[in-house]
VEXZATI-439782 format. One record per residue (C-alpha): residue in three letters; chain; x, y, z. Coordinates in Angstrom, 1 decimal. Layout:
SITE residu chaine      u      v      w
SITE    ALA      A      X      Y      Z
...
***
This chain:
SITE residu chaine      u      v      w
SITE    UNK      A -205.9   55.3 -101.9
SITE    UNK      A -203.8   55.8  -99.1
SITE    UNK      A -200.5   58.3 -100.0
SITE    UNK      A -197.0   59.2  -98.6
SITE    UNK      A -195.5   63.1  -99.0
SITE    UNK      A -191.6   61.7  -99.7
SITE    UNK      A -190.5   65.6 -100.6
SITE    UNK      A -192.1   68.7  -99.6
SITE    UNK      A -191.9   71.8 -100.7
SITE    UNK      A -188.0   72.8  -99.3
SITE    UNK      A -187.1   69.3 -100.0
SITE    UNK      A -188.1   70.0 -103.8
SITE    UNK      A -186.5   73.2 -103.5
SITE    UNK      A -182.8   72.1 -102.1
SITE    UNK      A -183.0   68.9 -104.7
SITE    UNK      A -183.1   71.5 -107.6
SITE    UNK      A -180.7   73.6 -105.8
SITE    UNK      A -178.4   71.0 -105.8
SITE    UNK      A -179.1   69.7 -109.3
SITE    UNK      A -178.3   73.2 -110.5
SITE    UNK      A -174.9   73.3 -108.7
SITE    UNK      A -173.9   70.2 -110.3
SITE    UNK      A -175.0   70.9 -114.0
SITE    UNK      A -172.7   73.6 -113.4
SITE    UNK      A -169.8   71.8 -111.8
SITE    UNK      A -170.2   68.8 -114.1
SITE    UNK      A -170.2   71.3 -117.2
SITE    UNK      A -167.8   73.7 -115.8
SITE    UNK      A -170.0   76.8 -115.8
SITE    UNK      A -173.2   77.1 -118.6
SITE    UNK      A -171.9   77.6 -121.7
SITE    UNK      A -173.3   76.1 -124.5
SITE    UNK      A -176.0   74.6 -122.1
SITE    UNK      A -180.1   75.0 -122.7
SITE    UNK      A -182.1   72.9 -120.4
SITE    UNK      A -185.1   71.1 -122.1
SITE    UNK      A -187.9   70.5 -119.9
SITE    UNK      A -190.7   67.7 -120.8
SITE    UNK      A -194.2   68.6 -120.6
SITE    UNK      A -195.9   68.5 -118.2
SITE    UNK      A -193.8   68.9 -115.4
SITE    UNK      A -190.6   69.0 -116.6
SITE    UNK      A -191.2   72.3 -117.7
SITE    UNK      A -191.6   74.5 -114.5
SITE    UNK      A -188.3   71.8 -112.9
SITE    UNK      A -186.4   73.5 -115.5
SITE    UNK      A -187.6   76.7 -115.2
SITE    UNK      A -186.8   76.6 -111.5
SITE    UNK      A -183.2   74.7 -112.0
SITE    UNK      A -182.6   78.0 -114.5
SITE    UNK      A -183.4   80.4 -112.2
SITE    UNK      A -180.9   79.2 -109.8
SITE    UNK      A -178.6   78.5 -112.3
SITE    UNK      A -178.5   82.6 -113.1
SITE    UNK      A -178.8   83.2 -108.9
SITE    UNK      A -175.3   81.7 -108.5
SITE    UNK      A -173.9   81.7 -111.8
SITE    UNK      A -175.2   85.0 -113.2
SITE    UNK      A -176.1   83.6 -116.4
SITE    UNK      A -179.1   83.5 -118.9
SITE    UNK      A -179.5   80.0 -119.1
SITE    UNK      A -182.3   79.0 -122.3
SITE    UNK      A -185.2   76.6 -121.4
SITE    UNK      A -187.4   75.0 -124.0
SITE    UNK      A -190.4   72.5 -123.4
SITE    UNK      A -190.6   69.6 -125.3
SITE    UNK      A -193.7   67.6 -126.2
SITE    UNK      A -192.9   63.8 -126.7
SITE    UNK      A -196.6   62.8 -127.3
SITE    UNK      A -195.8   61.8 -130.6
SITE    UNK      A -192.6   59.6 -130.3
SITE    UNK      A -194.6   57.3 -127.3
SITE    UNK      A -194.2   53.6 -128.3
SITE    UNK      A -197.2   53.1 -126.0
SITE    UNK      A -199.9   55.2 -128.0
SITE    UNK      A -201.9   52.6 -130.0
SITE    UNK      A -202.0   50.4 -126.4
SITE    UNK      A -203.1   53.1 -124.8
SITE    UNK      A -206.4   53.6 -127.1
SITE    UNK      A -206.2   57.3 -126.2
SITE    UNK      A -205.6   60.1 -128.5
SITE    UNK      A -202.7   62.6 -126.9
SITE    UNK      A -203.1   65.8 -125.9
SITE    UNK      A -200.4   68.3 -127.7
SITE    UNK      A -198.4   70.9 -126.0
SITE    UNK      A -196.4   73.0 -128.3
SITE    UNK      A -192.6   72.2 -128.5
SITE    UNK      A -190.4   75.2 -128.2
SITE    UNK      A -187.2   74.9 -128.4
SITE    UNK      A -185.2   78.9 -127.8
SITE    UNK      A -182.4   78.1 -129.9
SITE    UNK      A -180.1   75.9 -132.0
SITE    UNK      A -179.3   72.4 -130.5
SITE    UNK      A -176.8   71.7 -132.8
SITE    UNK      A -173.6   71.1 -131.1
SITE    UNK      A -175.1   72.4 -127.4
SITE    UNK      A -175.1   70.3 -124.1
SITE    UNK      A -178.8   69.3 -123.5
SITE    UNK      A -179.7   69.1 -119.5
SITE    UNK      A -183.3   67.3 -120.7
SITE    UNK      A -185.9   67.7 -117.5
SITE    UNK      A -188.8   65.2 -116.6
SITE    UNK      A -190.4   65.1 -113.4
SITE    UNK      A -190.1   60.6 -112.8
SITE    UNK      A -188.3   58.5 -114.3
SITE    UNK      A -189.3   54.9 -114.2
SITE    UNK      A -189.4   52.4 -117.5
SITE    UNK      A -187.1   55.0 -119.5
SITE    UNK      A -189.5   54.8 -122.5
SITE    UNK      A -190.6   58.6 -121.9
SITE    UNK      A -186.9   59.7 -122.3
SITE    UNK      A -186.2   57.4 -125.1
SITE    UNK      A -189.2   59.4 -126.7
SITE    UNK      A -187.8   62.7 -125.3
SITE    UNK      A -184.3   61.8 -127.0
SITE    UNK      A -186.2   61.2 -130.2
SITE    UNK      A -188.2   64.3 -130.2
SITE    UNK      A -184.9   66.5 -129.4
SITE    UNK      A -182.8   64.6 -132.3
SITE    UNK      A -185.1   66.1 -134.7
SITE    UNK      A -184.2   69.5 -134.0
SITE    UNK      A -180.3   68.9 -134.3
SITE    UNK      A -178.0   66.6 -133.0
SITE    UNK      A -176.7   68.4 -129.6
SITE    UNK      A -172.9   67.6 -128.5
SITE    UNK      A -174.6   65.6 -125.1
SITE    UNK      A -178.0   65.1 -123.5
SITE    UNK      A -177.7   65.3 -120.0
SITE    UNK      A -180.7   64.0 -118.0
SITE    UNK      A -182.3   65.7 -115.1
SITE    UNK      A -185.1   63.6 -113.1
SITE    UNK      A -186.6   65.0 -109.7
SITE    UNK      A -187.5   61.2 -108.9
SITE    UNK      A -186.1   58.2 -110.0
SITE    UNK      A -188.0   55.0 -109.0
SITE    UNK      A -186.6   52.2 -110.6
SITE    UNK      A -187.5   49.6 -113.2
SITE    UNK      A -186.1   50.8 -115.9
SITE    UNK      A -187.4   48.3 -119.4
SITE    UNK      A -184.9   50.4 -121.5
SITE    UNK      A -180.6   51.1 -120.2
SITE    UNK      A -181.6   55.0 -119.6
SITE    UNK      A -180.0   56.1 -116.4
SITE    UNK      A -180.3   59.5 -115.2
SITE    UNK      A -177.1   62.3 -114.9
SITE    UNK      A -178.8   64.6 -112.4
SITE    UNK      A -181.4   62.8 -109.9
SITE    UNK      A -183.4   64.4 -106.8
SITE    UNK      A -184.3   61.6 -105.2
SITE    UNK      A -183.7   58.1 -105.2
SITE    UNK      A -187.0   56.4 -104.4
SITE    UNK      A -187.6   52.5 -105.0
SITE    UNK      A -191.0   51.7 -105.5
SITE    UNK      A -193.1   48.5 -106.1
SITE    UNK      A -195.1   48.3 -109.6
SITE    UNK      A -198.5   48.4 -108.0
SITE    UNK      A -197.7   51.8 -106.2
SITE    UNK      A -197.7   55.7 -108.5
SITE    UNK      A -195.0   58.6 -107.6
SITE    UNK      A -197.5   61.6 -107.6
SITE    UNK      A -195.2   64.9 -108.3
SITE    UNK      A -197.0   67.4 -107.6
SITE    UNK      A -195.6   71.4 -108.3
SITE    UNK      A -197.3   75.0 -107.8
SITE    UNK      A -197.4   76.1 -111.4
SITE    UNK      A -199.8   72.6 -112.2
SITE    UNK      A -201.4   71.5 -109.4
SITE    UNK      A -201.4   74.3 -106.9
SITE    UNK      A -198.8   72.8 -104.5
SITE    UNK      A -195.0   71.8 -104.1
SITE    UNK      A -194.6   67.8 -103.4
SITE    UNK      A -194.1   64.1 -104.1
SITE    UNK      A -196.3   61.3 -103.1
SITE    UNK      A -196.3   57.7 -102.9
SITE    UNK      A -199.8   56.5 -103.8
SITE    UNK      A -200.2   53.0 -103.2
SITE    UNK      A -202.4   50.6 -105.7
SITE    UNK      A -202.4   53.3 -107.8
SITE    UNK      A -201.1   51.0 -110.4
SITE    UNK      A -199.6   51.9 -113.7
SITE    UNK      A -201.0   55.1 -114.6
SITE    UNK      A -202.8   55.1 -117.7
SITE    UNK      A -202.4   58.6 -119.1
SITE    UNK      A -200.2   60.0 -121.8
SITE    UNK      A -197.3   61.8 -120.3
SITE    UNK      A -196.7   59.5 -117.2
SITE    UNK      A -194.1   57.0 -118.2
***
């Protein structure tokens, strides 16, 4: 399958930059805000947008990670059983502004599930959403607060993310004819 890197590693690293600095602007510093990542990959994006939160802001920022396994609407066409992560979730959402971070967004049914999951926990004052990549064709009106980059794509091609604390490395690919993937947690 041939591929195409669309971010390296700095371009993955001034995206989240830049996300953080506008969480913070749009929210007018981080109070009240705990950023939410979804497993897999969400996770270490939120991590990472934390940690430069603190640099610049010099604030403890909570981060959680949320497994939405569970709330898919796509499990029984899937014929696969999902594999849990444990949800944890550092304090009380009730009343706090979400930043909720996945790696792609494309159909919006993984953030419909995310929203789900989170509701059971509380019901927070907003849910922001953070995507590193949004490629289009949305199947559900979910559109993203804080997004990467901007990448179109065709329904017959895969965005790959790819980051150091999952797969070794720091980047995005195009893979074309990958198709739509098939496994739980890429929606």
């Amino acid at each position: 399958m041939p591929e195409k890197v669309i971010l390296d590693e700095e371009d993955i690293r001034r995206a989240l930059t830049r996300i953080a600095h506008e969480i913070v602007e749009r929210n007018h510093g981080c109070d009240g805000i705990i950023l939410i990542g979804v497993h897999t990959r969400g996770v270490p994006l939120a991590k990472r947008i934390a940690a430069n939160m603190k640099e610049f802001e010099q604030a403890e920022i909570p981060v959680g990670d949320l497994d939405i396994s569970l709330h898919r609407d796509d499990l029984p066409s899937l014929g696969v059983q999902p594999f849990l992560h444990p949800t944890n979730i550092p304090a009380d959402i009730e009343g706090k502004r979400i930043i909720l971070v996945d790696d792609v967004l494309y159909t919006g049914r993984s953030t419909r599930a995310a929203m789900d999951a989170l509701i059971d926990f509380g019901r927070p004052q907003s849910i922001q959403l953070v995507v590193l990549v949004d490629r289009g064709h949305r199947e559900i009106p979910i559109r993203a607060d804080y997004v990467g980059k901007n990448m179109p794509t065709s329904r017959d091609e895969e965005v790959e993310v790819r980051l150091k604390e999952v797969d070794g490395r720091d980047e995005v690919a195009i893979v074309k004819g990958g198709g739509e993937r098939q496994s739980v947690g890429k929606r």
